[in-house]
GURO-491735 format. One record per atom (N, C-alpha, C): x, y, z; atom name; residue in three letters. Coordinates in steps of 0.05 Angstrom, whole numbers, plus 5000, padded with zeros to 4 digits. Example, Ala and Ser with C-alpha at 12.3 -4.5 7.8 and 13.67 -1.06 7.14 Angstrom:
# GURO-491735
5264 | 4886 | 5156 | N | ala
5246 | 4910 | 5156 | CA | ala
5264 | 4934 | 5156 | C | ala
5257 | 4955 | 5142 | N | ser
5273 | 4979 | 5143 | CA | ser
5258 | 5001 | 5157 | C | ser
//
This chain:
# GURO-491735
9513 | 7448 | 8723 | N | unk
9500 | 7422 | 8723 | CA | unk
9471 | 7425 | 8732 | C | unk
9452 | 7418 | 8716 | N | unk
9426 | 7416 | 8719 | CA | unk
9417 | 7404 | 8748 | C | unk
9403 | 7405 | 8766 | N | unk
9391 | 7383 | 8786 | CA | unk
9367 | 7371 | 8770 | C | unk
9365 | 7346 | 8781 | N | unk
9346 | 7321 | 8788 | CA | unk
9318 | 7339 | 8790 | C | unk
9304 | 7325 | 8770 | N | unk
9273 | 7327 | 8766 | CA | unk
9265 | 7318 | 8788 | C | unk
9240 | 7329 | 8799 | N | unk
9228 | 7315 | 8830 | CA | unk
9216 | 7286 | 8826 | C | unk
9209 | 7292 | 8796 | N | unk
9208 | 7252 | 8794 | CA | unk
9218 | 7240 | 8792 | C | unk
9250 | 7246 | 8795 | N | unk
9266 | 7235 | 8798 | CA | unk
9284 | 7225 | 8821 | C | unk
9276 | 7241 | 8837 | N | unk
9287 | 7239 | 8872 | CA | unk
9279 | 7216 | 8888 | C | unk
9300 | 7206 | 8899 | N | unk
9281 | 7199 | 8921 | CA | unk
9272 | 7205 | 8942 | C | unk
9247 | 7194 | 8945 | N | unk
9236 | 7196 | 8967 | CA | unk
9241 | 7187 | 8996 | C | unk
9239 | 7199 | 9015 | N | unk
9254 | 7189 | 9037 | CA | unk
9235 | 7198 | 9055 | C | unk
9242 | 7174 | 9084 | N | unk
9212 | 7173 | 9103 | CA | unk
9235 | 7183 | 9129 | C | unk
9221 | 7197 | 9150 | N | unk
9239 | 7194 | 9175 | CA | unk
9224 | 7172 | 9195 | C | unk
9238 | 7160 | 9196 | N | unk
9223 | 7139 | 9219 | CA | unk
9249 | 7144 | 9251 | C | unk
9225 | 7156 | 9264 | N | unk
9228 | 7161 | 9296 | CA | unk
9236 | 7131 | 9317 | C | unk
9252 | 7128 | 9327 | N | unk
9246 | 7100 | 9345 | CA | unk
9258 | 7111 | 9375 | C | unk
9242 | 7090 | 9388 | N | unk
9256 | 7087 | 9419 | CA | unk
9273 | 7063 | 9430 | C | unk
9287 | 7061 | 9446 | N | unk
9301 | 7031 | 9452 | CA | unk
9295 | 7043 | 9476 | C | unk
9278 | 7018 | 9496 | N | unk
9263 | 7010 | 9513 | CA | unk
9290 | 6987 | 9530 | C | unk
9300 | 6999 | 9554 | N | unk
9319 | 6979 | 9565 | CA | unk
9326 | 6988 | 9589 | C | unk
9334 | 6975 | 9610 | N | unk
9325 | 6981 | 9643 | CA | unk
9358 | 6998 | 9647 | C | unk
9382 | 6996 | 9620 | N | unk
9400 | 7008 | 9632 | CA | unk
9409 | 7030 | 9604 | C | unk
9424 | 7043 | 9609 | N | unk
9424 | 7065 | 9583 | CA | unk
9435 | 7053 | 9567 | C | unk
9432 | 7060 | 9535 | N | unk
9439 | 7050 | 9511 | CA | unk
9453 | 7073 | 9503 | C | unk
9477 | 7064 | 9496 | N | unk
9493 | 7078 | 9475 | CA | unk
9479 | 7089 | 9447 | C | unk
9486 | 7111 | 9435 | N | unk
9471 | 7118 | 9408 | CA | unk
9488 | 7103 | 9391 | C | unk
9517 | 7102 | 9377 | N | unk
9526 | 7083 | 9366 | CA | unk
9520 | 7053 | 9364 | C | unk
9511 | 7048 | 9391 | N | unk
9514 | 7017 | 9396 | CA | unk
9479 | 7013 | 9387 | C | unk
9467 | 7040 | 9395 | N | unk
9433 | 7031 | 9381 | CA | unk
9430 | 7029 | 9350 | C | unk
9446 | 7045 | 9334 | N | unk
9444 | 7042 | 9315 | CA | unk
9459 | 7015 | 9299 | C | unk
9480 | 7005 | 9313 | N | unk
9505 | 6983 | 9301 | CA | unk
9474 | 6964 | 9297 | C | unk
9463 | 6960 | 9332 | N | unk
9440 | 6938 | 9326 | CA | unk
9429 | 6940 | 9311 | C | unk
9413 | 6957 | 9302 | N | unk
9387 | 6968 | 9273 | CA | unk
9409 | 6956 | 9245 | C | unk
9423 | 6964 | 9246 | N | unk
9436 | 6961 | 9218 | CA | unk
9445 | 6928 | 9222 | C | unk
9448 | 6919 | 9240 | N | unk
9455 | 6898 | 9238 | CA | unk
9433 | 6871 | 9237 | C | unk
9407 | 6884 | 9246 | N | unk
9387 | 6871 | 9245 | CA | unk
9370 | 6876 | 9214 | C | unk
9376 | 6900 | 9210 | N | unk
9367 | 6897 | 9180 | CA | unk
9383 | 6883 | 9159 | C | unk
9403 | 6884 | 9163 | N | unk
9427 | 6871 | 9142 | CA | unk
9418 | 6844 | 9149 | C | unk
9409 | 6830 | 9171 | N | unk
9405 | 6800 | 9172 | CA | unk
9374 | 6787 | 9158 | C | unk
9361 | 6813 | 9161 | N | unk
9330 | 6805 | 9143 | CA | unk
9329 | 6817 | 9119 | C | unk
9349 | 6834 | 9111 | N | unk
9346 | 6834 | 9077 | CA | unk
9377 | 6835 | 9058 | C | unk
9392 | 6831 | 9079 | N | unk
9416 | 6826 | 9055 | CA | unk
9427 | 6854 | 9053 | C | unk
9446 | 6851 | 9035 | N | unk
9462 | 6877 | 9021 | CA | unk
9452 | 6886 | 9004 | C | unk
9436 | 6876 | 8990 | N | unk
9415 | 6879 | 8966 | CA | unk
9391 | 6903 | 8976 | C | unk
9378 | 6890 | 8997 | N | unk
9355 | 6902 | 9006 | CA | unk
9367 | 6933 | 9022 | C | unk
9392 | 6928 | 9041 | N | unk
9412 | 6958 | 9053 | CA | unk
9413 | 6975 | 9027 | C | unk
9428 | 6977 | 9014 | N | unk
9427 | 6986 | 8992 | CA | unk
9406 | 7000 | 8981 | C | unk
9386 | 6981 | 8972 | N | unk
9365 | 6991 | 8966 | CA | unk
9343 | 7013 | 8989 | C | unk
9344 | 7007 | 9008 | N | unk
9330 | 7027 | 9032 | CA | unk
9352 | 7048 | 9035 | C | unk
9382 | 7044 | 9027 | N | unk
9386 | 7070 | 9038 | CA | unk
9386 | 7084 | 9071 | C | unk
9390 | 7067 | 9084 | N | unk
9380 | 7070 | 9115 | CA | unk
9406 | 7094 | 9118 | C | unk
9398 | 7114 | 9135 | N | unk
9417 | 7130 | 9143 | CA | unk
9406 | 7143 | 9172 | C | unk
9421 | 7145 | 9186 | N | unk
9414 | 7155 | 9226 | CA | unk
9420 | 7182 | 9215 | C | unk
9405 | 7192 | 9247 | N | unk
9407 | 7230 | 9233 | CA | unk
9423 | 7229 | 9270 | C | unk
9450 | 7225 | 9275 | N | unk
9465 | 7235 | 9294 | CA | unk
9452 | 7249 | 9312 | C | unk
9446 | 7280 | 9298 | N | unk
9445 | 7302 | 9321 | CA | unk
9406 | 7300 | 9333 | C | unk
9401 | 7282 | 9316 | N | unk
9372 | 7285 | 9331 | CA | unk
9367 | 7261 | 9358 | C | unk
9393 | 7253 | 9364 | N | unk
9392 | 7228 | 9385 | CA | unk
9386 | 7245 | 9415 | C | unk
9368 | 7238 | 9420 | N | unk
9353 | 7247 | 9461 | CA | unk
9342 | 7231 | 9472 | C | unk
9353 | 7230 | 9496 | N | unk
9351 | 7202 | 9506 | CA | unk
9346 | 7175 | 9497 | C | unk
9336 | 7166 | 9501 | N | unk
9340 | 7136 | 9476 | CA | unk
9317 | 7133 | 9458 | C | unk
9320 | 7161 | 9445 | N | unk
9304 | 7159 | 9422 | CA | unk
9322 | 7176 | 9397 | C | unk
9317 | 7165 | 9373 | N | unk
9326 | 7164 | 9355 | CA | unk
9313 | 7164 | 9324 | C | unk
9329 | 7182 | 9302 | N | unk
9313 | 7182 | 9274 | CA | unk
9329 | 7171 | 9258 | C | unk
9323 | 7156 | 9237 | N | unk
9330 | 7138 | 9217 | CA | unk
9320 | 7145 | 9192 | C | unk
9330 | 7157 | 9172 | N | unk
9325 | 7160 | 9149 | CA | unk
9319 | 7134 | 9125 | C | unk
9303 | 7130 | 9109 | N | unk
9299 | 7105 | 9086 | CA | unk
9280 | 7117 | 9062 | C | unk
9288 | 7093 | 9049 | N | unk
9269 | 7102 | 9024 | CA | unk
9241 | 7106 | 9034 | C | unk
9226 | 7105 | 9022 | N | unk
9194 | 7108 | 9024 | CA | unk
9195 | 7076 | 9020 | C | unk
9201 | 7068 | 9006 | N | unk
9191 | 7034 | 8997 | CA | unk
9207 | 7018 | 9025 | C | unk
9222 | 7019 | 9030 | N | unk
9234 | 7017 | 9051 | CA | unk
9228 | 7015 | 9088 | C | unk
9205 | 7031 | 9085 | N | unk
9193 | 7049 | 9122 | CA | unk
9187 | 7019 | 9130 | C | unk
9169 | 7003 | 9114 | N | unk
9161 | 6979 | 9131 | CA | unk
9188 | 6959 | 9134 | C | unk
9197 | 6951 | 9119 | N | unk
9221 | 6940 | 9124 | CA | unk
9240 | 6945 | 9144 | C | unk
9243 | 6965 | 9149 | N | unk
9265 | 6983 | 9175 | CA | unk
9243 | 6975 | 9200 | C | unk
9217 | 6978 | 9200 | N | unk
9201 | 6979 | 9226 | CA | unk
9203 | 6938 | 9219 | C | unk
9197 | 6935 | 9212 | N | unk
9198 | 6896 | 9222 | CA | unk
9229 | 6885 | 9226 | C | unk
9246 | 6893 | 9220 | N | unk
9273 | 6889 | 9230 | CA | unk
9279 | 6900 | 9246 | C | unk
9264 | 6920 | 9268 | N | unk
9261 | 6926 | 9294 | CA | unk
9254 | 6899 | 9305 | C | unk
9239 | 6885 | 9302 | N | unk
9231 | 6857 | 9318 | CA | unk
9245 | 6839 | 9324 | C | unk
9273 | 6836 | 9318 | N | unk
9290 | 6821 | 9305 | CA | unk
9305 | 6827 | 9339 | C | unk
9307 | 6857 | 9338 | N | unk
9330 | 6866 | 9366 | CA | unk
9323 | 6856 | 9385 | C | unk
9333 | 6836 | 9405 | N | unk
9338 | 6831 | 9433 | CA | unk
9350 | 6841 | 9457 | C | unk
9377 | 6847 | 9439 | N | unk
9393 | 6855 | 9459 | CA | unk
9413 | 6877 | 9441 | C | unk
9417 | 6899 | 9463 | N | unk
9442 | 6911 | 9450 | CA | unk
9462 | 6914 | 9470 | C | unk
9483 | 6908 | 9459 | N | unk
9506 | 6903 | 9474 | CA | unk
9500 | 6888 | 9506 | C | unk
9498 | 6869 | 9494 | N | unk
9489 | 6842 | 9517 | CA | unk
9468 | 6858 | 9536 | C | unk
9451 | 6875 | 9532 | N | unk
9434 | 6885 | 9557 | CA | unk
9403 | 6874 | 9541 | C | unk
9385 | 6872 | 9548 | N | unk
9364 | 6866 | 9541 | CA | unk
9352 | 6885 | 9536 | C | unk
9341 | 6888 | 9514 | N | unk
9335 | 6909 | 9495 | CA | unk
9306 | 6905 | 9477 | C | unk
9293 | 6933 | 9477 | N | unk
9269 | 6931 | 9457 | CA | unk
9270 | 6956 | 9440 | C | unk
9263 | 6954 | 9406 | N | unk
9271 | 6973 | 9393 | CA | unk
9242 | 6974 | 9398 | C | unk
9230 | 7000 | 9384 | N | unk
9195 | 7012 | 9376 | CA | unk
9197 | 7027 | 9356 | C | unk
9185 | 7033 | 9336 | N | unk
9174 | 7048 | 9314 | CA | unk
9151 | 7071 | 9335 | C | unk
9170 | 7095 | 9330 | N | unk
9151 | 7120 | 9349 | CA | unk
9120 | 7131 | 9328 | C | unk
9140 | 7134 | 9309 | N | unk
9127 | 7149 | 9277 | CA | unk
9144 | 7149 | 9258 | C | unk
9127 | 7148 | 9232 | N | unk
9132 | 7159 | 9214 | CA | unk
9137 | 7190 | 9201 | C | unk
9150 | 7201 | 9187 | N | unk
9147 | 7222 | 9182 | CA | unk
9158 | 7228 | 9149 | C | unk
9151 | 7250 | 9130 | N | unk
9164 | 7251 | 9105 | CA | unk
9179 | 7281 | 9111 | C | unk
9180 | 7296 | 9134 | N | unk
9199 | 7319 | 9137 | CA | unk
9210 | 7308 | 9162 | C | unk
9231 | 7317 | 9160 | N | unk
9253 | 7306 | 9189 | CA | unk
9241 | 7328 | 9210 | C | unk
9239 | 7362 | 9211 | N | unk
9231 | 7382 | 9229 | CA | unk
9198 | 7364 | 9241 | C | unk
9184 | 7351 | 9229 | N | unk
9157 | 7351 | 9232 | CA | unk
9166 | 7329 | 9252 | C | unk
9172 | 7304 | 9242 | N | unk
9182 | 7282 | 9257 | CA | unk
9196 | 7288 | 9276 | C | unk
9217 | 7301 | 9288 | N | unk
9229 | 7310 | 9313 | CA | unk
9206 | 7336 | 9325 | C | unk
9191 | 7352 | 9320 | N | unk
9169 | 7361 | 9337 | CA | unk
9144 | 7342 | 9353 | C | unk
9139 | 7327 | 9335 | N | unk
9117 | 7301 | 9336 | CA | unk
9128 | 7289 | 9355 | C | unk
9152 | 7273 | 9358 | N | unk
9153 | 7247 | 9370 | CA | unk
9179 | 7251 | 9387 | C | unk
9198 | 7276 | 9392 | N | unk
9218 | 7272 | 9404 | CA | unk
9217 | 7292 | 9419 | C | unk
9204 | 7324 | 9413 | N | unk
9194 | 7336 | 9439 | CA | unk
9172 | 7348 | 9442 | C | unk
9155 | 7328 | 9429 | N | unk
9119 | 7331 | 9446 | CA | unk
9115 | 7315 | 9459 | C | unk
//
């Protein structure tokens, strides 16, 4: 089976975030919020289309990478605004960086 022309791929952003909160945040429970806050500002339509996917093993301390389309990066960072709370604790998501390689994005923003 042939692979996918590069103009044909998608493109995909890593967006870095922190959750900012006076008591520790679960990694599961940081991401349930994100997905749950994006599903409320764009639908199943818009999920779908971004493609949102967490990268597990890059979670340190309460920072975290999120995979999306390229068309997608701003959309994922303004449905950060949305989070208040996770799991009843009072909570602030942040947009650390952007990145288009995941290695570049975890040197950049998770241990420099």
């Amino acid at each position: 089976m042939k692979s996918l022309l590069p103009s044909l791929k998608e493109r995909k952003r890593y967006i870095v975030f922190e959750v900012l909160s006076h008591s520790a945040v679960g990694e599961e429970d940081a991401y349930d919020a994100i997905r749950k806050a994006m599903h409320e500002y764009v639908g199943d339509l818009g999920m779908a289309r971004a493609g949102l996917q967490f990268i597990p093993q890059k979670w340190s301390g309460n920072k975290g990478i999120a995979r999306v389309n390229h068309t997608s990066a701003d959309i994922l960072k303004a449905s950060f605004t949305f989070i208040n709370s996770i799991q009843e604790k009072k909570a602030i998501v942040r947009s650390l960086g952007t990145s288009g390689i995941l290695v570049k994005a975890q040197k950049k923003y998770i241990a420099g």
